[in-house]
Backbone as a ProteinNet text record, in pm:
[ID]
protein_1_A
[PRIMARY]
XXXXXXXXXXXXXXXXXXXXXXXXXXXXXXXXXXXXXXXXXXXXXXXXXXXXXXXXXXXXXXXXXXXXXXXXXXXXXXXXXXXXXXXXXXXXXXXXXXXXXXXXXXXXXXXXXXXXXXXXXXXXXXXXXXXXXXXXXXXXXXXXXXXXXXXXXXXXXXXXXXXXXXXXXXXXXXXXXXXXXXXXXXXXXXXXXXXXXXXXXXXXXXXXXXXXXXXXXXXXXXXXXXXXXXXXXXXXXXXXXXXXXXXXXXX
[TERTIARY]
9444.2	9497.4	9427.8	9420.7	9326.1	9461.1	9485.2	9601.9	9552.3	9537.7	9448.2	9592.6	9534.7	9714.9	9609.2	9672.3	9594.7	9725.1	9697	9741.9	9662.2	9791.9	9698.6	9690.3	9761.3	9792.1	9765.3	9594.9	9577.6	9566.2	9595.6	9660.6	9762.1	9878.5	9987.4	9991.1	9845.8	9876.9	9790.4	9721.2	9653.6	9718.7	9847.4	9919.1	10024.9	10087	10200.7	10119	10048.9	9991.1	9893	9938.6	9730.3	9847.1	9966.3	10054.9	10105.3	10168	10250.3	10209.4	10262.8	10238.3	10149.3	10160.8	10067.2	9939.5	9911.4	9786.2	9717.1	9802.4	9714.4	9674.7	9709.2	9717.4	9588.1	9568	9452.3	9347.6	9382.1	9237.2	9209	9302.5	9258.1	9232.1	9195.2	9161.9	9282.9	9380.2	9480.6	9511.5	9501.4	9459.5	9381.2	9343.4	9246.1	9335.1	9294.2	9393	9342.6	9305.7	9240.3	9337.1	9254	9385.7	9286.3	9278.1	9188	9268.6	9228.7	9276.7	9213.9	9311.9	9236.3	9252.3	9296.1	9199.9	9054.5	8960	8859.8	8797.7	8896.8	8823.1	8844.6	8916	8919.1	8843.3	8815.9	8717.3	8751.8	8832.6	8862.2	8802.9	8732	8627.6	8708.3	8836.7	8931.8	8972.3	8943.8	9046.8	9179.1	9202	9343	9400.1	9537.8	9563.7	9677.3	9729.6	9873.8	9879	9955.6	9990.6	10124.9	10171.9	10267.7	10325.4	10414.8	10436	10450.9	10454.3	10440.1	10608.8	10644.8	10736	10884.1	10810.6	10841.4	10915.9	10983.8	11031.5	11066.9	11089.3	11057.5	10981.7	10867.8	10776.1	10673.4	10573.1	10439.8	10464.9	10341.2	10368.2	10175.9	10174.1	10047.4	9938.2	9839.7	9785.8	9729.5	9699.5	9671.6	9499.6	9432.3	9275.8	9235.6	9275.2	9239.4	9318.1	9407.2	9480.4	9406.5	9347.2	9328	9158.4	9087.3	8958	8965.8	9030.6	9037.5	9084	9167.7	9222.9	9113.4	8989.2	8936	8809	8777.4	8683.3	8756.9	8849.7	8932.6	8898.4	8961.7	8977.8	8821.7	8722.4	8596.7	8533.4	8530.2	8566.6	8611.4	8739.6	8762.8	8701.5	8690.8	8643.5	8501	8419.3	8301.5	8319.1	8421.4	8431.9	8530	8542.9	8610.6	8723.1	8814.4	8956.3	9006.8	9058	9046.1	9193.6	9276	9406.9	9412.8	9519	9564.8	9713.1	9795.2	9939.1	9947.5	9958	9987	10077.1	10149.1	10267.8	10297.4	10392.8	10415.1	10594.4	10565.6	10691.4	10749.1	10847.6	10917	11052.9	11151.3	11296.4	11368.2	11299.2	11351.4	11342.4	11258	11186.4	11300.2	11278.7	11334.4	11345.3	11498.9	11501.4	11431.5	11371.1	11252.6	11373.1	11396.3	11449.3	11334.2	11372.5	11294	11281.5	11308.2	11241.4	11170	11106.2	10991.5	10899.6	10924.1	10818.2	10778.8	10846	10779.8	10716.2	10726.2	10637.1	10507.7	10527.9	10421.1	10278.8	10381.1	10261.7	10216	10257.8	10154.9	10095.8	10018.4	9955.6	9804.1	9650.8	9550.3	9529.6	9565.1	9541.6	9636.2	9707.3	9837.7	9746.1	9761.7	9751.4	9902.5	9895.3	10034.8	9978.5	10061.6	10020.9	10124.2	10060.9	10209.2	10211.5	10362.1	10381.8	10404.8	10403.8	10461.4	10454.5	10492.3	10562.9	10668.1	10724.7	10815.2	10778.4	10682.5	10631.9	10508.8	10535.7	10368.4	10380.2	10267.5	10246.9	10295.9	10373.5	10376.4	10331.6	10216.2	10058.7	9994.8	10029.5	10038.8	10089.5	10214.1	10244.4	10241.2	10094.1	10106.1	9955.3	9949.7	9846.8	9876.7	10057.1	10119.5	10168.2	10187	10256.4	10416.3	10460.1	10520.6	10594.1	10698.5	10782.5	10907	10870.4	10993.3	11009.4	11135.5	11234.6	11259.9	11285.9	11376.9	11536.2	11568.9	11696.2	11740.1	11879.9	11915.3	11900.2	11798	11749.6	11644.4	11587.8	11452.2	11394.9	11304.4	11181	11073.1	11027.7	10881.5	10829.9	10751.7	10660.8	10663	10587.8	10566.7	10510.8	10460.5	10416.8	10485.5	10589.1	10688.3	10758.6	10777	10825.9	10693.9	10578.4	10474	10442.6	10486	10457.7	10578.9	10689.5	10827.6	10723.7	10724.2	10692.6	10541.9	10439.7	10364.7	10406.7	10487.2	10502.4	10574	10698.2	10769.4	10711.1	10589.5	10522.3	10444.3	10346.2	10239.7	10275.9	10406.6	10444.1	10490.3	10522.1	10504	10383.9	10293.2	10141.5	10111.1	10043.3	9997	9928.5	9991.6	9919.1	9980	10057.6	10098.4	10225.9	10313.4	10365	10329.3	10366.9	10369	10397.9	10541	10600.1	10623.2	10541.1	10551.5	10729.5	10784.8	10929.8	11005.2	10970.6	11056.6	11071.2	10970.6	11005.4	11151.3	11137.4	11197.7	11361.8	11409.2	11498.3	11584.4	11463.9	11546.7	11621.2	11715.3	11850	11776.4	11808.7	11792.5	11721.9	11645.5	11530.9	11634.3	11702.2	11809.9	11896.3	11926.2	11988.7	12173.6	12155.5	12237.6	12186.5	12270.3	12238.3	12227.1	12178.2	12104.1	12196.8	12207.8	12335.4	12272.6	12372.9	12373.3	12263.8	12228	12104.9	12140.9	12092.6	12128.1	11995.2	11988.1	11895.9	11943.5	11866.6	11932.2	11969.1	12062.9	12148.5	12290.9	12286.1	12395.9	12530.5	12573.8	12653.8	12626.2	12625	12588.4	12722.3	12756.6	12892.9	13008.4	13018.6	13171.3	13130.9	13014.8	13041	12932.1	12980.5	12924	12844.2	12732.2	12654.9	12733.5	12826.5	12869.5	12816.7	12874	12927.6	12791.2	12872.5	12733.8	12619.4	12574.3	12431.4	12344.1	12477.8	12410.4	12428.1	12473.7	12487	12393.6	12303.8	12187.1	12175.3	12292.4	12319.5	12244.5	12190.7	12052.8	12205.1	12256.1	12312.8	12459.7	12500.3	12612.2	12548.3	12447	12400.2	12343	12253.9	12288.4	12394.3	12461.9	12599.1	12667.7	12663.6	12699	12656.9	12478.9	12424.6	12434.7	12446.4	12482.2	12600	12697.6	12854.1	12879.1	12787.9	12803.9	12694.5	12631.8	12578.1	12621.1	12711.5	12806.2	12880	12968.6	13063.7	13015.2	12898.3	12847	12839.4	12754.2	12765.1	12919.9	12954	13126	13220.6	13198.7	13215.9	13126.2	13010.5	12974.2	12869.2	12815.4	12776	12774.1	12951.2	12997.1	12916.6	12883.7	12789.1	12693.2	12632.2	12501.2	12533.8	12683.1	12696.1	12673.4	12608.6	12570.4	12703.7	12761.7	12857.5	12766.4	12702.5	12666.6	12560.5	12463.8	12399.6	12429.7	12531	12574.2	12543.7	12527	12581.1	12683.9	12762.1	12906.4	12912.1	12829.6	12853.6	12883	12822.8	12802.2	12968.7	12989.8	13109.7	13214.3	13184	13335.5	13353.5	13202.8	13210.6	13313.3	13212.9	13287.3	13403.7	13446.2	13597.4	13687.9	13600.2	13679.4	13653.4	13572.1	13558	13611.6	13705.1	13783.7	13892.5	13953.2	14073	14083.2	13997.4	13958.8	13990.1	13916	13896.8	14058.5	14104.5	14207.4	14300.1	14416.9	14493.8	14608.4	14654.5	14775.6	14750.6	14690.4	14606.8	14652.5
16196.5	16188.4	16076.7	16123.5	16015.1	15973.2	15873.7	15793.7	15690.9	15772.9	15702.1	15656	15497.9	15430	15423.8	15410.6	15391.6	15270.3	15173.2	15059.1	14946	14855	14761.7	14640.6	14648	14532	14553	14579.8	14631.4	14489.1	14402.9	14264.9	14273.5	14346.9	14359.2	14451.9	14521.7	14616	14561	14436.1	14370.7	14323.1	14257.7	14235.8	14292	14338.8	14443.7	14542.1	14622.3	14750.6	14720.4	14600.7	14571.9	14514.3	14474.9	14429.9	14539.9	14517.8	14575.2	14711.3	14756.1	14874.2	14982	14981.7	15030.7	14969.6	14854.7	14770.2	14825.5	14831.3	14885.8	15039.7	15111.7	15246.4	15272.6	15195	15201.6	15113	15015.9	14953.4	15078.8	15187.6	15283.1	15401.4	15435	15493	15651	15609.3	15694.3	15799.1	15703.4	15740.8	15651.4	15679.1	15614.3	15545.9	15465.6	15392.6	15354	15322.9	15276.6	15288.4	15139.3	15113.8	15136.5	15124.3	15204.4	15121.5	15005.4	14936.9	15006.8	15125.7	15195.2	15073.9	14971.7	14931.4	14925.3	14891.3	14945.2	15097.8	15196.4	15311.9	15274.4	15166.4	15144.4	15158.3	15254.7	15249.4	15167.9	15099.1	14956.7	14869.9	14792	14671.6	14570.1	14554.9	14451.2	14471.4	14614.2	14652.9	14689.3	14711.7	14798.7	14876.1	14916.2	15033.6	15089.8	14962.4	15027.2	15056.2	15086.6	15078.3	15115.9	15102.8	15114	15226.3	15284.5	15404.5	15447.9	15590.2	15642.3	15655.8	15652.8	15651.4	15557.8	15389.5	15306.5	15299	15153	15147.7	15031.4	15005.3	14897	14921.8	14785.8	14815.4	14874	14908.5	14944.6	15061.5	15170.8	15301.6	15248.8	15322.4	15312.4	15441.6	15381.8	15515.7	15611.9	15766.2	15832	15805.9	15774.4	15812.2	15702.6	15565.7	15508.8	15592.8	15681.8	15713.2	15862.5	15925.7	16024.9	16008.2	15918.2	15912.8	15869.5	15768.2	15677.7	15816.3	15882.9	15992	16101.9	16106.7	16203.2	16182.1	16021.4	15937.7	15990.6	15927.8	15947.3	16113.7	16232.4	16350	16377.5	16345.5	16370	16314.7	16158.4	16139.5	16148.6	16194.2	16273.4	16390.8	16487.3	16641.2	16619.5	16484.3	16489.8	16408.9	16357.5	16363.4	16428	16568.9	16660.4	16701.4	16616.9	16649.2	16771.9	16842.2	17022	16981.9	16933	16939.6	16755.9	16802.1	16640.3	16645.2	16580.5	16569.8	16475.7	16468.4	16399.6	16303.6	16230.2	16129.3	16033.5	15999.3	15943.4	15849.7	15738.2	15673	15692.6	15755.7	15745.6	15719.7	15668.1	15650.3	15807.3	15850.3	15998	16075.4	16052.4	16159.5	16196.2	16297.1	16340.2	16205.2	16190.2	16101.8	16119.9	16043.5	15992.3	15979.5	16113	16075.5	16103.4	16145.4	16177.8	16287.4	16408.4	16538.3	16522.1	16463	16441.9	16353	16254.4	16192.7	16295.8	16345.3	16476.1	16562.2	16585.7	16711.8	16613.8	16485.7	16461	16426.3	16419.6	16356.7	16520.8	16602.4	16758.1	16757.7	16667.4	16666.6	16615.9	16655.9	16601.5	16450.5	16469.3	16395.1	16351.3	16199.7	16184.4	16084.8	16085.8	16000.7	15932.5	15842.7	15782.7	15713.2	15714.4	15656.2	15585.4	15447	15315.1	15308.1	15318.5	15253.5	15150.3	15096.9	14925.5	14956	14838.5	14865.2	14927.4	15011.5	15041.2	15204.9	15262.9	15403.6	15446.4	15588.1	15663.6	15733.2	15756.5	15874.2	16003	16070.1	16190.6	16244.5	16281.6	16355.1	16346.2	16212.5	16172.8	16272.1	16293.2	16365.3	16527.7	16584.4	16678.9	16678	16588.4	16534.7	16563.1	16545.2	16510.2	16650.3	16648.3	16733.2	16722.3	16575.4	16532.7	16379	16390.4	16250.3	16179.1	16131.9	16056.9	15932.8	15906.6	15827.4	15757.2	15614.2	15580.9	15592.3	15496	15565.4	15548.5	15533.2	15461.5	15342.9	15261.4	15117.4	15161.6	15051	15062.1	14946.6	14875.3	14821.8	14775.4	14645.1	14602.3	14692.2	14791	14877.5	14978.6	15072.9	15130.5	15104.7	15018.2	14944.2	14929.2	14856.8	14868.9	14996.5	15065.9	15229.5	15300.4	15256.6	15366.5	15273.8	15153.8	15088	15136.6	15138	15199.6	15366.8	15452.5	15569	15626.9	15530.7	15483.6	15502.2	15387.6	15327	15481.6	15515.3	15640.4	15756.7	15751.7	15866.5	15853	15747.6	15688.2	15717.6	15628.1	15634.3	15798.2	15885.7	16025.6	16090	16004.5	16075	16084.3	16149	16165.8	15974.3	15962	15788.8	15671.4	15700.2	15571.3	15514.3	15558.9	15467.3	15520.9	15399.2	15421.5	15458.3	15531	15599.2	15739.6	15835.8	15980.8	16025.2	16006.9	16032.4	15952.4	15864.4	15764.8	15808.5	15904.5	15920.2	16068.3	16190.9	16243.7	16217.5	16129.5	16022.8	15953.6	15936.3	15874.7	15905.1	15798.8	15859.9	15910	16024.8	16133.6	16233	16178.9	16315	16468.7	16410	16492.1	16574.2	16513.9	16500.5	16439.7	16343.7	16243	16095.8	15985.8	15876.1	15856	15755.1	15794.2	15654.7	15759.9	15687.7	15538.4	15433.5	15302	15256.9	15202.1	15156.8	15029.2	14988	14856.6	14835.1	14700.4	14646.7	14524.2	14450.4	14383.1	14241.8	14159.5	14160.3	14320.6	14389	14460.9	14397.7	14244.2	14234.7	14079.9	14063.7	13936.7	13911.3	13763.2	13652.2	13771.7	13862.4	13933.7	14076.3	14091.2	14236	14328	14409.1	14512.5	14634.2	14642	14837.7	14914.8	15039.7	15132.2	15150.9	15183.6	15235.3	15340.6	15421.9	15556.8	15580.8	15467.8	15432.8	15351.8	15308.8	15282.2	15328.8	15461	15563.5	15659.9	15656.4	15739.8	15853.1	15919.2	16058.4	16101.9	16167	16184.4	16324.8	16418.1	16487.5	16409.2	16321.9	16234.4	16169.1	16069.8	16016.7	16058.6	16220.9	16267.8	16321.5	16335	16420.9	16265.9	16150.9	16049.5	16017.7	16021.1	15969.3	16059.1	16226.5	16307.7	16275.9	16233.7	16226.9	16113.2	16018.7	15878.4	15886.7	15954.2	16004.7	16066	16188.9	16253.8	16166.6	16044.7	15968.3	15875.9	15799.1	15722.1	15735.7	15908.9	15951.3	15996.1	16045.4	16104.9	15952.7	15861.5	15729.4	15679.6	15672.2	15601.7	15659.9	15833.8	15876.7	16084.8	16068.7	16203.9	16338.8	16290	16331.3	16401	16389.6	16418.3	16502	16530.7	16657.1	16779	16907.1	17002.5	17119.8	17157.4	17250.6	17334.8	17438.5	17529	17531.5	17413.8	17410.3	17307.2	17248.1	17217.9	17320	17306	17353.2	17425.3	17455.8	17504.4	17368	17287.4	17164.7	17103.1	17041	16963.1	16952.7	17084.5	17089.2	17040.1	17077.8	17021.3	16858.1	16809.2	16687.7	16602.7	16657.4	16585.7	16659.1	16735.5	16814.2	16671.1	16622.7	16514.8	16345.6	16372	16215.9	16213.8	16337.7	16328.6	16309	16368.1	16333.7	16148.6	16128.3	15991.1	15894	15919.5	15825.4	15851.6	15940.1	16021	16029.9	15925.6	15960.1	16010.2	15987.4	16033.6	16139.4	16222.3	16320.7	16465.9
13106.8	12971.1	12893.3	12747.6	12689.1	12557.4	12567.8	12456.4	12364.4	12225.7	12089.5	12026.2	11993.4	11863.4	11767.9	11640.6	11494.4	11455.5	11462	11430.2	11334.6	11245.9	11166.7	11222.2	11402.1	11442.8	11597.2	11631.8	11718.7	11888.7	11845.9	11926.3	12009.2	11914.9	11976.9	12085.5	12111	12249.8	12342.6	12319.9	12444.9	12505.3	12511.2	12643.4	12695.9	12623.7	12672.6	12747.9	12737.8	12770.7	12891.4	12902.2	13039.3	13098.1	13129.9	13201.5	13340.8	13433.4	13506.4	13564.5	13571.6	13571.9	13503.3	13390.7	13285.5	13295.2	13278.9	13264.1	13410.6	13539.5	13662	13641	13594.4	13567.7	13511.2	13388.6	13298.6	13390	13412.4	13531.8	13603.8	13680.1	13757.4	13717.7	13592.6	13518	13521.4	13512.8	13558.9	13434.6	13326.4	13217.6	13050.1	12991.3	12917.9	12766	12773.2	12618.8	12493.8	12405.4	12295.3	12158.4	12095.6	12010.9	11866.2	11775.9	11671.2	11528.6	11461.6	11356.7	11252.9	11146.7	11034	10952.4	10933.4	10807.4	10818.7	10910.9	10895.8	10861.1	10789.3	10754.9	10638.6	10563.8	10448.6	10359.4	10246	10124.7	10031.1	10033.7	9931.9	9918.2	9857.5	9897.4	9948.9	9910.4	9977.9	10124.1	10115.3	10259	10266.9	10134.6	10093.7	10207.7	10289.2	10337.7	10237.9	10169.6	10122.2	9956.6	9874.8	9736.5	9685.4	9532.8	9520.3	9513.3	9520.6	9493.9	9407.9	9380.4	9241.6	9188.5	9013.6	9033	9024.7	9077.6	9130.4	9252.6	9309.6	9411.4	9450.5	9572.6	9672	9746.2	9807	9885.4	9866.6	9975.2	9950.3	10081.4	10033.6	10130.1	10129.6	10292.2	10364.5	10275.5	10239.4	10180.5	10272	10231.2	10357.1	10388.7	10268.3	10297.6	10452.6	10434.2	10569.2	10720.2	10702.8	10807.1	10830.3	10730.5	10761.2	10826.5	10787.1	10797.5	10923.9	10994.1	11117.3	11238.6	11140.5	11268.2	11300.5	11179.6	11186	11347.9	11303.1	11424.9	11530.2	11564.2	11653	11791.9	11693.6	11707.7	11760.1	11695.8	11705.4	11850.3	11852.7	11981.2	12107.8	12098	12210.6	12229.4	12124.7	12164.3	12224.5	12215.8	12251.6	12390.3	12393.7	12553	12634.7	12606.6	12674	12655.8	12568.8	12523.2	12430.4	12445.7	12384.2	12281.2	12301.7	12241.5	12162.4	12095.5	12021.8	11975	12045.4	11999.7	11915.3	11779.9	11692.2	11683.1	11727.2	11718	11596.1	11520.3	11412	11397.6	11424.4	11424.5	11320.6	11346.3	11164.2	11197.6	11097.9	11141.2	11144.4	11104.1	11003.8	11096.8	11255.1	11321.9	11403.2	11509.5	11644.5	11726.1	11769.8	11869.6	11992.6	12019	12162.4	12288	12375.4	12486.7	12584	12764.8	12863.1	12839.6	12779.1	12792.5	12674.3	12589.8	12481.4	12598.2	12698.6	12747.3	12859.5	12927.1	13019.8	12924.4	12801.4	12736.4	12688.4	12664.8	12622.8	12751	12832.3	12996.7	13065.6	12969.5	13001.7	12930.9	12815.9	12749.9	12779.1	12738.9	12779	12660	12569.8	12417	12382.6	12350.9	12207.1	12129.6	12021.9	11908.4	11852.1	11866	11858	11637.2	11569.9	11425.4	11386.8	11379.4	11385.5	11257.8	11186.7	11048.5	11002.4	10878.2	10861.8	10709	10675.3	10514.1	10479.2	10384.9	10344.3	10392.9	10422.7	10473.4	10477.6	10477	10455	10338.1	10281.8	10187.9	10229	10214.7	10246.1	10300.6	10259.9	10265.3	10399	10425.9	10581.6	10699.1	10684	10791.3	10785.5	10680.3	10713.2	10828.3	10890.3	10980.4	11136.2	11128.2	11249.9	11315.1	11488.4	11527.3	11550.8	11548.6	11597.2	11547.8	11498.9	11374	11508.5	11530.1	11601.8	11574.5	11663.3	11622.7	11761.3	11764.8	11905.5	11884.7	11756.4	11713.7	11592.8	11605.1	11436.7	11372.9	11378.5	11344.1	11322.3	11209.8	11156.5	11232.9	11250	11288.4	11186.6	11188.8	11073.1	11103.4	11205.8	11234.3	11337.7	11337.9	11471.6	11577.4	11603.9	11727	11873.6	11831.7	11957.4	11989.5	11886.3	11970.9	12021.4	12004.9	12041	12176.6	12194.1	12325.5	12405.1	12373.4	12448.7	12509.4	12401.5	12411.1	12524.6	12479.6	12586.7	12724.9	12726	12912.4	12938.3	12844.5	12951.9	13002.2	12908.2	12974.4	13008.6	13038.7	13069.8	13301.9	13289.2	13415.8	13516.2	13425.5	13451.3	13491.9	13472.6	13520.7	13688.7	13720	13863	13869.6	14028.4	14015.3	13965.2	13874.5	13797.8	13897.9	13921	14022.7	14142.4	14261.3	14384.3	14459.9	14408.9	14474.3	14389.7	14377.2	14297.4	14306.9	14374.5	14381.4	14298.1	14262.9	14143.4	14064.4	13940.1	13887.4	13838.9	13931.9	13953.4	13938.8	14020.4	14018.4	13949.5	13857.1	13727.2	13640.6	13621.6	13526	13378.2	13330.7	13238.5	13308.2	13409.1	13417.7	13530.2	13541.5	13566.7	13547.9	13386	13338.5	13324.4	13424.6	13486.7	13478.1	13478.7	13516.1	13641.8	13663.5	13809.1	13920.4	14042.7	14075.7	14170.5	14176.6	14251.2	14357.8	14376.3	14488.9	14496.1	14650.4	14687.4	14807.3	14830.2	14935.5	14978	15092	15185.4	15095.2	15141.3	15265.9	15267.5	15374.5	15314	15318.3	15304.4	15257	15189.9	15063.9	14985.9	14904.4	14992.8	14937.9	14890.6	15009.3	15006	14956.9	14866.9	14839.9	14927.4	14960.4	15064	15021.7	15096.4	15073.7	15126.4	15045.6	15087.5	15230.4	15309.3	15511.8	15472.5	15384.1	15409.8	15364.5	15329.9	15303.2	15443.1	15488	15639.8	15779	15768.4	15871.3	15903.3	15819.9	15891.4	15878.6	15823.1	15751.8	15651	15673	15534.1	15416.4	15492.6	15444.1	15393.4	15415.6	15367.8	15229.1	15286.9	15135.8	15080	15058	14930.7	14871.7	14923	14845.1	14811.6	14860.6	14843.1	14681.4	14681	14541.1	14460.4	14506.6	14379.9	14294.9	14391	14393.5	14265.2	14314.6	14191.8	14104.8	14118.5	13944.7	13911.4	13910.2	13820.2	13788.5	13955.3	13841.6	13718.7	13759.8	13648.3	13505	13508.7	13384.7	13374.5	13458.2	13376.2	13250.6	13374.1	13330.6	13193.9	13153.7	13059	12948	13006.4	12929.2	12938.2	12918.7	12931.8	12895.5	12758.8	12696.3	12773.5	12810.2	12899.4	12995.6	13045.2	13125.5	13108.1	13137.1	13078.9	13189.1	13194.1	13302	13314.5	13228.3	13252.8	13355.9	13395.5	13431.4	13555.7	13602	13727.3	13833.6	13940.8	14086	14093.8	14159.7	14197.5	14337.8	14390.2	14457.9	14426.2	14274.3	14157.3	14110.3	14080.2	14013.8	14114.5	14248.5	14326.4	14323.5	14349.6	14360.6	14195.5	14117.5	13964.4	13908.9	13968.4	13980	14136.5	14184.6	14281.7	14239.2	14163.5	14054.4	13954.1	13870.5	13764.2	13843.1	13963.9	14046.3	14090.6	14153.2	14181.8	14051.6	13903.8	13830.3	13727.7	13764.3	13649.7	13725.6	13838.2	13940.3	13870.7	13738.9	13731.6	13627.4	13599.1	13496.1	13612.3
[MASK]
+++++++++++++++++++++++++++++++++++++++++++++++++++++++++++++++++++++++++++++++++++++++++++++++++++++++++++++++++++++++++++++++++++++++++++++++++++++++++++++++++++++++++++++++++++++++++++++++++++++++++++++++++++++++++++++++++++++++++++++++++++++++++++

């Protein structure tokens, strides 16, 4: 996978992004990163990106000609080194909320172009550029930067390689569509509180029905929401048909 940002603040992804996990990923060429500052496509002699809007207003909106010219390098670039597709990405407050089934669709992707905003917006005109307007949530942000670094890592780590353990990600709370239930490590018992008995019995068939059991309760508990029935088990269902009994004794 090849991952192009069009940023005016292309700094802010030299250390977050070469860090941890991610930063080893890209040393191992797991997948390819580049950060792309369009004010240099600027035709302004100043270096203009923004202006006022038409109309009036508050604030300044990003103009499209540096965004469209920088994206055009971009696109060109890749196709000349092998990249056939381009997912467009565009932080906007306005967009589709950014959960885990947007970062699994985007890590089947060969190409994203992520396009960070700042100021008061974009030109319009702008996003008829994009495939794709998202959102992390209901808060605005000085820019798009930090959601395209959020958006980054979640799918960055979905790739073949990126973690160490290929089963982690599977695992994880949403990709389930559950929160993902309790884990513990040694001492199994630290200053009074204890690892559940059946995490240390050796029962491979106990502790999963164990961790299925407390990720239904977790989410039943704190993010109900996210239960789908239709798409439970008939196992599924006995268990969280015995965690509404459990959590609901006099119900």
């Amino acid at each position: 996978m090849r991952i192009d940002v069009l940023s005016l603040f292309p700094d802010m992804f030299t250390g977050p992004m070469h860090d941890s996990i991610v930063g080893k990923a890209i040393d191992r060429d797991n997948f390819k990163m580049n950060v792309t500052d369009f004010r240099q496509y600027s035709t302004n002699k100043h270096g203009n990106v923004d202006d006022y809007p038409f109309g009036g207003g508050a604030g300044m909106l990003l103009q499209p000609q540096p965004i469209f010219d920088a994206l055009k390098a971009v696109e060109e670039k890749a196709r000349t080194d092998g990249y056939t597709s381009n997912r467009i990405i565009l932080t906007d407050p306005a967009g589709q909320k950014f959960d885990q089934k947007m970062a699994e669709s985007f890590a089947k992707e060969d190409h994203l172009t992520f396009i960070c905003g700042h100021y008061e917006g974009f030109d319009e005109r702008i996003k008829s550029l994009v495939t794709d307007e998202v959102s992390l949530g209901d808060f605005v942000l000085t820019g798009g930067e930090l959601p395209t670094m959020v958006m980054i890592d979640a799918t960055a780590r979905l790739l073949p390689g990126v973690l160490g353990n290929q089963e982690s990600a599977p695992g994880d709370s949403f990709s389930s569509g559950l929160l993902e239930y309790p884990q513990y490590t040694r001492p199994a018992d630290f200053r009074g509180m204890k690892v559940p008995d059946v995490l240390l019995s050796g029962n491979h068939q106990k502790i999963d029905d164990w961790r299925e059991k407390e990720a239904l309760r977790k989410t039943y508990l704190r993010r109900r929401d996210l239960i789908n029935y239709d798409v439970l088990t008939a196992h599924q269902k006995e268990l969280l048909a015995d965690v509404k009994v459990e959590e609901n004794p006099e119900e």
